[in-house]
N, C-alpha and C positions, 0 to 999 in steps of 0.2 A: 167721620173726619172733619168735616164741615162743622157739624154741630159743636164739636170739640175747639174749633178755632174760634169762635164766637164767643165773647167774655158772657159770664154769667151774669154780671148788671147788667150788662145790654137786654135779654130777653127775660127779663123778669118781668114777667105781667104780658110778654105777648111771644109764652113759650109756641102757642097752639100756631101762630102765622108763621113763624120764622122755622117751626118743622115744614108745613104746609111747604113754602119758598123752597126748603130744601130737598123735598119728596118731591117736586116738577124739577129739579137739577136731574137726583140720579134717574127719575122716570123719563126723562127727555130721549129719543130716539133719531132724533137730529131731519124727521118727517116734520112731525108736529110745527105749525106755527108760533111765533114767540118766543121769546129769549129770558126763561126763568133763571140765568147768572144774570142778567140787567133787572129784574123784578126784585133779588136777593137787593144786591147794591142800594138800589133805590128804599127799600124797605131797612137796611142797614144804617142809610145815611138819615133818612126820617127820625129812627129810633135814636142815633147818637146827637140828634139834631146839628150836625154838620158840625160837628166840634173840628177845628185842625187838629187839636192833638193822638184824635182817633182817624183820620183824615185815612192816613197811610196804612193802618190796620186796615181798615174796610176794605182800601184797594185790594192789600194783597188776598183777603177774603174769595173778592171778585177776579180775581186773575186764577184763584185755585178753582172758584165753582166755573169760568168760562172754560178751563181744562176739561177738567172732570161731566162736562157737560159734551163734549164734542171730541171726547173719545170715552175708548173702553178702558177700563182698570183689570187690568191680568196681577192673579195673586196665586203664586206656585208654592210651593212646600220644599223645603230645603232639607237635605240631613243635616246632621247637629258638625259632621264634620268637615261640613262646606262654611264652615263658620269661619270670620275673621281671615276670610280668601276673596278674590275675586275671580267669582263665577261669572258665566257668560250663558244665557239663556237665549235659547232661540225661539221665534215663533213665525209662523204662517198663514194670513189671513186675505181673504181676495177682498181686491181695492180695486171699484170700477173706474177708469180712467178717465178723463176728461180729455178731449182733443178737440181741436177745431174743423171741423166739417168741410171747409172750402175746396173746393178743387185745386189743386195744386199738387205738386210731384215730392215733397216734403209734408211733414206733420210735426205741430208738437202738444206734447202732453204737458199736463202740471198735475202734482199732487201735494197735499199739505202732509210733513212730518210729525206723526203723534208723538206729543210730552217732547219735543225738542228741548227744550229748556232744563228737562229735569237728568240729561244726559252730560258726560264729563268729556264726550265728543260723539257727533254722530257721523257716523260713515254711512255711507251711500253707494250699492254697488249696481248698476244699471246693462240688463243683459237683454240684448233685443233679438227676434228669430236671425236665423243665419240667412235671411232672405232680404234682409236691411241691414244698415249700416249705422252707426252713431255720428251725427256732427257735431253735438255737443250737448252736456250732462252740467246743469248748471247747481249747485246749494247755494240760494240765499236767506239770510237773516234778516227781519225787520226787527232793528234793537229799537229799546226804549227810548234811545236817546234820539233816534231819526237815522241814526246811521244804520248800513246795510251792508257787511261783513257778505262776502261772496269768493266761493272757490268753485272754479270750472276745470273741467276735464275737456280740451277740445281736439280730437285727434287730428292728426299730418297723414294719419293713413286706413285704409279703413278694415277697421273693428267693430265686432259685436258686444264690448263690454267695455264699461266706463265707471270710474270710480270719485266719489268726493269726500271731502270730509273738512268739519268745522265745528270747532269747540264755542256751544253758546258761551253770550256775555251776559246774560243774566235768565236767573230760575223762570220767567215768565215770557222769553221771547219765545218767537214763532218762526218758522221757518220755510219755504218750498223746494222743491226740486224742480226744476225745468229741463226738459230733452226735446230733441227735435233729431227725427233720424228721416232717412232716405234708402230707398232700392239699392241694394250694392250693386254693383258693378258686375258682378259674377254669377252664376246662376241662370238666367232666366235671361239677364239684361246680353250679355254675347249672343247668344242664341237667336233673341229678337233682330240684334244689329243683323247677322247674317241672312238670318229668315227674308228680312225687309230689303236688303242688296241683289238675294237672288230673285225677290217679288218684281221689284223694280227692273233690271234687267232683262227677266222673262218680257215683263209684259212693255219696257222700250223695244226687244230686238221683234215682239210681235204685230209694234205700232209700225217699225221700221219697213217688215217686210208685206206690213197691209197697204203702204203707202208706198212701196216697192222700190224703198231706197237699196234696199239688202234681199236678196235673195237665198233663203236658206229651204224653205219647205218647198217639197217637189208636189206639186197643185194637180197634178195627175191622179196621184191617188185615192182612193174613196175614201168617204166617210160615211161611220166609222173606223179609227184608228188603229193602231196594237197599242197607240201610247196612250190611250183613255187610260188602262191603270196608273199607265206611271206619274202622270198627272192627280188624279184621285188619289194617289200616297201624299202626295203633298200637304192637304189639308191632315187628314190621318196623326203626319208627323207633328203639322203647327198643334191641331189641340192637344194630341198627348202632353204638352207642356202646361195644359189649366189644370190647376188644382183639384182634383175629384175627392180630395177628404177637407171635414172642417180646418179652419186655420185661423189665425186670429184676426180679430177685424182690421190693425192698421196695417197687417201684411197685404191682406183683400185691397184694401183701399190705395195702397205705394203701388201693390202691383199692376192694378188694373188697366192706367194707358200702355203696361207693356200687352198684355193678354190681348186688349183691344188690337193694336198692330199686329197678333199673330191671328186672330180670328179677321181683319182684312185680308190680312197672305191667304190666308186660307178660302177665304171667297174667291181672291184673286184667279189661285189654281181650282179652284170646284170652275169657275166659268173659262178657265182655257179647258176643262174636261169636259164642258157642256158643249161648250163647240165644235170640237175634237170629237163627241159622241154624235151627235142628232143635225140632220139635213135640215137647219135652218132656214126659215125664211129669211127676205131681206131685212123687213122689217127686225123682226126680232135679234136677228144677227146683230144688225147695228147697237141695237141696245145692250146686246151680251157685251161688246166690245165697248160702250161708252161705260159700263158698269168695271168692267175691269180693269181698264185703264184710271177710270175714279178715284177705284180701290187701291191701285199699288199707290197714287199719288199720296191718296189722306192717309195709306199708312207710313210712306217717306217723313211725310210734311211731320205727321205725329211723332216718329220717333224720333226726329229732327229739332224736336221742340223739347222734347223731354231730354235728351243730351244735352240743349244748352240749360237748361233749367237748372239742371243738376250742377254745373258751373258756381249758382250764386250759393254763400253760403254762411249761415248763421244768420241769417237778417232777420227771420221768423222769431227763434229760439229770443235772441239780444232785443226785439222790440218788444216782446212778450214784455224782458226782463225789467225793462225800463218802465212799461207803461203801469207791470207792479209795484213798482218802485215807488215811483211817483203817488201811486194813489195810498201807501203803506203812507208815506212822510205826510201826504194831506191829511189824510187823517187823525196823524197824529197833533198836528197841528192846530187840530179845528179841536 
């Protein structure tokens, strides 16, 4: 295709480089260092020696080998009677994601759209586990001209599917997708708010009645308890809620400060069950009870932190957007 667009006076006399140029395009595996569409160009502009009126064929030379270079080319076989119709072809290919690392109770990802440009509209449909939420699904365009054509999906409620779509303004722009989703609401995250209300309460009405504001446990009784087990289900019930099969990574990573506050609940009750079980020393008593008390705190304080977190919303996804933006127009600029 390549060689075909390339006039025949141009590589007369230097057929053997200008193959060369084009065999490191389609050999390029987007590993390899160096950028054989910029080597093509360069060796295209040398050869016409910078004519303007070949100016703008080179470009677009260089805009088809920088495609063709940084993705794949799918060629399917059609019956004769899909002819003069339009078909709709599906395909399925895994794309490893890019996201940001930071700690934080939100995430987002970016990916580039292959051959956006050679599409008469691309749609975009964005489906995340049912164990997150979407805040927003962003399509934008870096056109030629510097401007940046952008359709967002941002929901008022939360959903696990988001949709965009945006007809390029020209055969050779570029395009990304931006998303930034969160832990829903449902799931795991009630569960945790309760878990962390009864951790807290056990272990204030136990603060209460070791400092003898409240009197509830009759001090006569020996230990051990009957109620070791009932205490010991406690922990039982919080981990039952960790994931014991694989799941995908930005689920793992949303969900973790909730897991976290359920495995402190769950300390929490294993040491009201250790005290509850075994004739303590002084010593070590005090410690079971500075440890417990610790534990319902940092998991109050955490789950307390990740409710208001989840308050702000879009600032991640929208600064992303901008700081592409930005650097799309410098460039074109320079």
């Amino acid at each position: 295709m390549l060689l075909t667009m390339i006039p025949e006076d141009w590589v007369s006399g230097q057929e053997s480089k200008v193959a060369a140029a084009v065999g490191l395009i389609v050999r390029h595996d987007g590993v390899e260092s160096g950028n054989p569409a910029k080597q093509l160009k360069r060796l295209l502009t040398s050869i016409t020696k910078s004519r303007e009126e070949d100016a703008e064929q080179v470009q677009t030379i260089s805009d088809l080998a920088r495609t063709l270079q940084t993705h794949f080319l799918l060629i399917g076989e059609l019956d004769e009677m899909h002819l003069d119709t339009r078909c709709i072809i599906k395909i399925s290919y895994e794309h490893e994601l890019e996201f940001d690392d930071g700690w934080d109770y939100s995430t987002v990802f970016r990916y580039d759209l292959p051959d956006y440009g050679f599409a008469a509209s691309e749609h975009v449909e964005v489906v995340v586990p049912s164990e997150l939420t979407l805040r927003i699904v962003s399509l934008s365009e870096t056109g030629g001209d510097g401007s940046s054509p952008t359709n967002e999906d941002i929901p008022t409620t939360e959903r696990a599917r988001g949709h965009v779509a945006l007809p390029p303004t020209d055969r050779f722009t570029e395009a990304s997708v931006v998303v930034e989703v969160a832990p829903s609401k449902r799931g795991i995250f009630p569960f945790a708010a309760i878990s962390v209300a009864v951790c807290t309460a056990v272990a204030g009405l136990a603060l209460m009645e070791r400092f003898e504001v409240l009197t509830i446990v009759d001090r006569s009784r020996d230990i051990p308890t009957t109620a070791v087990s009932l205490l010991l289900a406690g922990p039982a019930l919080f981990l039952s809620w960790i994931a014991r099969t694989p799941e995908h990574e930005i689920v793992a990573k949303l969900l973790s400060p909730l897991r976290l506050c359920l495995l402190m609940c769950a300390a929490v009750f294993l040491g009201l069950g250790v005290v509850a079980a075994f004739p303590l020393t002084r010593e070590a008593w005090d410690v079971v009870w500075l440890l417990i008390y610790g534990g319902a705190f940092v998991s109050l304080g955490w789950f307390v932190a990740f409710r208001l977190a989840l308050r702000r919303r879009l600032t991640k996804a929208l600064d992303l957007l901008v700081r592409s933006r930005k650097k799309s127009e410098g460039g074109m600029r320079r």
